[in-house]
MIDOSE-1310 file (N, C-alpha, C; in nm, 2 decimals, decimal comma, always signed):
residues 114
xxxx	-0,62/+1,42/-2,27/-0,58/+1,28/-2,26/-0,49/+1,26/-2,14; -0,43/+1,35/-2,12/-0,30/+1,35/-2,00/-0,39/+1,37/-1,86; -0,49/+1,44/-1,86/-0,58/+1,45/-1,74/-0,68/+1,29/-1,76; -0,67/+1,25/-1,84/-0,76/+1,07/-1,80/-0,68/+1,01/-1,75
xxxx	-0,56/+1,02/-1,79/-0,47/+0,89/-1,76/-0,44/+0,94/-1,59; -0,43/+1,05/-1,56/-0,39/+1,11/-1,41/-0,51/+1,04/-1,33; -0,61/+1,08/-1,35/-0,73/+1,05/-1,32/-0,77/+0,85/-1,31; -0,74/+0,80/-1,38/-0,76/+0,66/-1,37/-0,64/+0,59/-1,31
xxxx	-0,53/+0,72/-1,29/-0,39/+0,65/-1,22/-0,48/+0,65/-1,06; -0,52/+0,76/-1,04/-0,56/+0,76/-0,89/-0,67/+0,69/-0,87; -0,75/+0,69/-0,95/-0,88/+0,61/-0,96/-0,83/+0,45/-0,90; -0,76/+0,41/-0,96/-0,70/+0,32/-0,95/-0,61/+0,29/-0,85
xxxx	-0,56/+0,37/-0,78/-0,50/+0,40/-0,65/-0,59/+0,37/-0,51; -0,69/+0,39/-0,52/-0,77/+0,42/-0,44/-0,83/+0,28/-0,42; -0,90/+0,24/-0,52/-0,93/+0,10/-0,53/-0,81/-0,06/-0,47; -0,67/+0,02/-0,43/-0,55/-0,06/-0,41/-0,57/-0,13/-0,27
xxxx	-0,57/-0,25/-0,21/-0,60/-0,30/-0,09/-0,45/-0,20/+0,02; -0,39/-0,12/-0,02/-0,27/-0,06/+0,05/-0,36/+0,04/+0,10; -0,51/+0,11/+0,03/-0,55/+0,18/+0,12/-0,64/+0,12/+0,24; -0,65/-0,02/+0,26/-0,74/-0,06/+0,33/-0,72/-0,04/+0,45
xxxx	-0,80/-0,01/+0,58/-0,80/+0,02/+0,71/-0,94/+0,02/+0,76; -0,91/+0,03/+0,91/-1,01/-0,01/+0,98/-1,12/+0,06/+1,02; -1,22/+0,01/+1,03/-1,38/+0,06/+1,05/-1,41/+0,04/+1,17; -1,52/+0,07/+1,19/-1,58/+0,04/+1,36/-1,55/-0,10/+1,41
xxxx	-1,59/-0,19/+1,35/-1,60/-0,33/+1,43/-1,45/-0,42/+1,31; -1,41/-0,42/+1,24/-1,30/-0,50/+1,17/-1,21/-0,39/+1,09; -1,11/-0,51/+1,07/-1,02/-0,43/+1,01/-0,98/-0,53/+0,88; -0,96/-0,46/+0,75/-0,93/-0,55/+0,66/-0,81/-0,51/+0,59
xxxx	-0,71/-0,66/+0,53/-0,63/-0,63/+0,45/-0,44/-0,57/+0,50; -0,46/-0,63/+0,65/-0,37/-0,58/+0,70/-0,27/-0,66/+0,74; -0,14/-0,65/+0,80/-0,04/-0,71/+0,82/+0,01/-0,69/+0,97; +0,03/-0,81/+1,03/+0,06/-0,88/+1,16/+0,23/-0,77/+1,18
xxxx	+0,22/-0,71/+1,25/+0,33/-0,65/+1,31/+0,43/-0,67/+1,42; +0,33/-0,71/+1,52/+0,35/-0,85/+1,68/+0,27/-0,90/+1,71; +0,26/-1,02/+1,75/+0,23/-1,12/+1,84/+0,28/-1,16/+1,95; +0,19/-1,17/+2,07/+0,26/-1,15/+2,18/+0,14/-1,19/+2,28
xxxx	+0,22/-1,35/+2,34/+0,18/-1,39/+2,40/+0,17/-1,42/+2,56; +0,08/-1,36/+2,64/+0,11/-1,33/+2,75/+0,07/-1,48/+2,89; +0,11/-1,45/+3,00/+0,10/-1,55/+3,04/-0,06/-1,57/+3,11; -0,09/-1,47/+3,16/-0,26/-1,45/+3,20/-0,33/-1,52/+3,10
xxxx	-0,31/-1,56/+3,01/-0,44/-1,59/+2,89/-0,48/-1,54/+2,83; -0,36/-1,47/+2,72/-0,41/-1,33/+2,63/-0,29/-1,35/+2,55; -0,33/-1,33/+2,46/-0,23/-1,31/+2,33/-0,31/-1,17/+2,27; -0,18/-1,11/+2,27/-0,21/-0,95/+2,24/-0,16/-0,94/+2,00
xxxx	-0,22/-0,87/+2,01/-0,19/-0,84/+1,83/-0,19/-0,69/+1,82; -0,07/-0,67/+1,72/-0,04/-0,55/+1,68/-0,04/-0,53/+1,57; -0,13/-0,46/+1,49/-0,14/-0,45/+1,30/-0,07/-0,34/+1,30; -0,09/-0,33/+1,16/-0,01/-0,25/+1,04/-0,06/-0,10/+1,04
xxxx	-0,23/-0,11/+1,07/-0,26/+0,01/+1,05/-0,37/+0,05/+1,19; -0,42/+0,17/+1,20/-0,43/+0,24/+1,34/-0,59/+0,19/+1,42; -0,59/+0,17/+1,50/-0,69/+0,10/+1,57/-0,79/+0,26/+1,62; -0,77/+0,34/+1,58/-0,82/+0,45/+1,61/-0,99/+0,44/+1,55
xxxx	-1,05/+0,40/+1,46/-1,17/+0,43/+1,41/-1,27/+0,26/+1,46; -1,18/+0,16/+1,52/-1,27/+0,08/+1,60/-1,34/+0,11/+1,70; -1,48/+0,04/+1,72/-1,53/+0,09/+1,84/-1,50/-0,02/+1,97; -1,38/+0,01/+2,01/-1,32/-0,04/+2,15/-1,23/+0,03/+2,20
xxxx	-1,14/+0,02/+2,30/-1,03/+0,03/+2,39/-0,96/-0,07/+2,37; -0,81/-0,03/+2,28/-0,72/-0,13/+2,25/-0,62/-0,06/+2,36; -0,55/-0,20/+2,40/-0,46/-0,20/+2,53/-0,33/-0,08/+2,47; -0,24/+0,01/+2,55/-0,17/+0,06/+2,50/-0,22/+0,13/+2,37
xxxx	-0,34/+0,15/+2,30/-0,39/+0,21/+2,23/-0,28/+0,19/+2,06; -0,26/+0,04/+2,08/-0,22/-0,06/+1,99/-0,22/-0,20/+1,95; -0,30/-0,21/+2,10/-0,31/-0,40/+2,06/-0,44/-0,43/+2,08; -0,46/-0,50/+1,99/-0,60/-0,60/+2,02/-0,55/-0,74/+2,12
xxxx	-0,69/-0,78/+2,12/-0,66/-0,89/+2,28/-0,74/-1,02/+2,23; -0,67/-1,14/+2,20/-0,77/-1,29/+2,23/-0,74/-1,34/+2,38; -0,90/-1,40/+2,35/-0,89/-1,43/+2,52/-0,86/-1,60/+2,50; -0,80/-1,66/+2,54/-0,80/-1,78/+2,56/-0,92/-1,84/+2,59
xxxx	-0,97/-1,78/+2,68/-1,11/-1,88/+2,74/-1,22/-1,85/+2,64; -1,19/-1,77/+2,53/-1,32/-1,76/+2,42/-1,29/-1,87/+2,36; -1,43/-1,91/+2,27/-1,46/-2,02/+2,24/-1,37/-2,05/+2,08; -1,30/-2,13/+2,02/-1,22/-2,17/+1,94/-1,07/-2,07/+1,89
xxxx	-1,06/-2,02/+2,04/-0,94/-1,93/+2,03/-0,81/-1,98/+1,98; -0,81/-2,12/+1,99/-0,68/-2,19/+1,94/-0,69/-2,20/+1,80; -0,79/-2,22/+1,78/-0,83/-2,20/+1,59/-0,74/-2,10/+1,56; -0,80/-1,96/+1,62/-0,79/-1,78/+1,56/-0,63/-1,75/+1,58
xxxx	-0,59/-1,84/+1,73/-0,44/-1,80/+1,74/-0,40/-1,91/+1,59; -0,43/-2,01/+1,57/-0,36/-2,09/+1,50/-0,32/-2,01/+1,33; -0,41/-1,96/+1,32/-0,46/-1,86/+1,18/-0,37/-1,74/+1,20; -0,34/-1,69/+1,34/-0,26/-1,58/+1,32/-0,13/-1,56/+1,33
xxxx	-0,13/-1,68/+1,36/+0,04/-1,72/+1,39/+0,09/-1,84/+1,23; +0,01/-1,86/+1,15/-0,01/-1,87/+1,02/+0,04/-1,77/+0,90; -0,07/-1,64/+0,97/-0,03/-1,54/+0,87/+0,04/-1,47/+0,90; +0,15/-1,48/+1,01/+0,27/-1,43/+1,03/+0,38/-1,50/+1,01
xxxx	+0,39/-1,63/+1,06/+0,49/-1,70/+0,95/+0,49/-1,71/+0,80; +0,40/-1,79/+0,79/+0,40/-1,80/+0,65/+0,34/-1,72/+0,53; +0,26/-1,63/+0,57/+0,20/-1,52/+0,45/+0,25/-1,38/+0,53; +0,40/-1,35/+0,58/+0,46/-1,24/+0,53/+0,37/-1,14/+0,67
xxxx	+0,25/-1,21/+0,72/+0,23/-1,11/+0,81/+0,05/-1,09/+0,76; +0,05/-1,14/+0,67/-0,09/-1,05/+0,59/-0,20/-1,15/+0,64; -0,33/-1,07/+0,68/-0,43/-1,14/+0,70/-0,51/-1,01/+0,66; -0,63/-1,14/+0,59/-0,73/-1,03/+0,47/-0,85/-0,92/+0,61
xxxx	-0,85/-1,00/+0,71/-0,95/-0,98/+0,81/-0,96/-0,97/+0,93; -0,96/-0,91/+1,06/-0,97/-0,93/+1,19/-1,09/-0,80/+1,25; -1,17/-0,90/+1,31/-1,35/-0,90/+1,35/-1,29/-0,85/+1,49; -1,34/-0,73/+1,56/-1,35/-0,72/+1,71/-1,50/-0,74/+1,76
xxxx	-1,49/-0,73/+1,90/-1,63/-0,73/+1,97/-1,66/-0,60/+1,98; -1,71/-0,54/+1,93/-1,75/-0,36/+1,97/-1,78/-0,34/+2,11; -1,72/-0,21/+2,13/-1,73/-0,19/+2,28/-1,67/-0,26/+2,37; -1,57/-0,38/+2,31/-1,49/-0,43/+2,41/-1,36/-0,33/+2,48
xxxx	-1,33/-0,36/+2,58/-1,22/-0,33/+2,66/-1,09/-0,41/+2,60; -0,99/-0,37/+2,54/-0,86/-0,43/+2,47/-0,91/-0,46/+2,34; -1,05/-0,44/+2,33/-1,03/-0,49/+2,13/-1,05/-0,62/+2,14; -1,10/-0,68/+2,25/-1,16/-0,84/+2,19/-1,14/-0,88/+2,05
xxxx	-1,05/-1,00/+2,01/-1,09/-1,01/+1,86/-1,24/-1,12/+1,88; -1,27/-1,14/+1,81/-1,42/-1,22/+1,76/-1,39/-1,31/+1,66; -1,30/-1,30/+1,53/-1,26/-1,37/+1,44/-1,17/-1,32/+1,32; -1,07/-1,44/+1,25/-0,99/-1,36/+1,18/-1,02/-1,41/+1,01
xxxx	-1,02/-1,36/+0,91/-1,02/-1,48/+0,80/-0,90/-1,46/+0,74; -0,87/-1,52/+0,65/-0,73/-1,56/+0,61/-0,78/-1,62/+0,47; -0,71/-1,57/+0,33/-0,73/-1,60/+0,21/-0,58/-1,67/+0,18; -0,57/-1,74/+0,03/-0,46/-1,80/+0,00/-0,43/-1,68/-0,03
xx	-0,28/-1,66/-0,03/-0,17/-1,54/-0,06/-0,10/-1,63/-0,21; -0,13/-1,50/-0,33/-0,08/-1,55/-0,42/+0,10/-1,56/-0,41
């Protein structure tokens, strides 16, 4: 009985969005660490958890990169600068361009935070 309950404690552990991290092209479930806006036309992002299993080149081998001149970038910054004030940092989602140079983002989604 003492080995089920061990077992569905981790079972249940596992299934926790605290173990969520990133895959080749997105990262889910993570939390806004900096923001950092540069004057070139780049707002740089720094998450919570390791950019190591994306398939790109993040700048300093910790930030992802929006480009200003991509297309509804003021949206994506608007959303991320959203879920850093007001949801604590948390955003459910952030899309790169694979193979980009700095980690291109592509798109972020954002769920209501209970």
């Amino acid at each position: 009985m003492k080995l089920r309950r061990i077992a569905c404690a981790f079972l249940a552990g596992l299934s926790s969005p605290a173990w969520a991290a990133c895959g080749t092209n997105a990262c889910g479930n993570v939390t806004i660490t900096r923001l950092w806006a540069g004057t070139e036309g780049k707002v740089y992002v720094q998450i919570s958890d390791s950019l190591a299993p994306l398939d790109c080149t993040p700048l300093n081998s910790e930030y992802m990169t929006l480009l200003r001149s991509d297309t509804n970038s003021d949206w994506i910054y608007a959303t991320l600068l959203t879920s850093l004030t007001a949801a604590a940092g948390k955003l459910e989602r952030i899309r790169i361009v694979e193979g980009s140079s700095g980690c291109t983002i592509s798109y972020v989604w954002q769920k209501q935070q209970p």
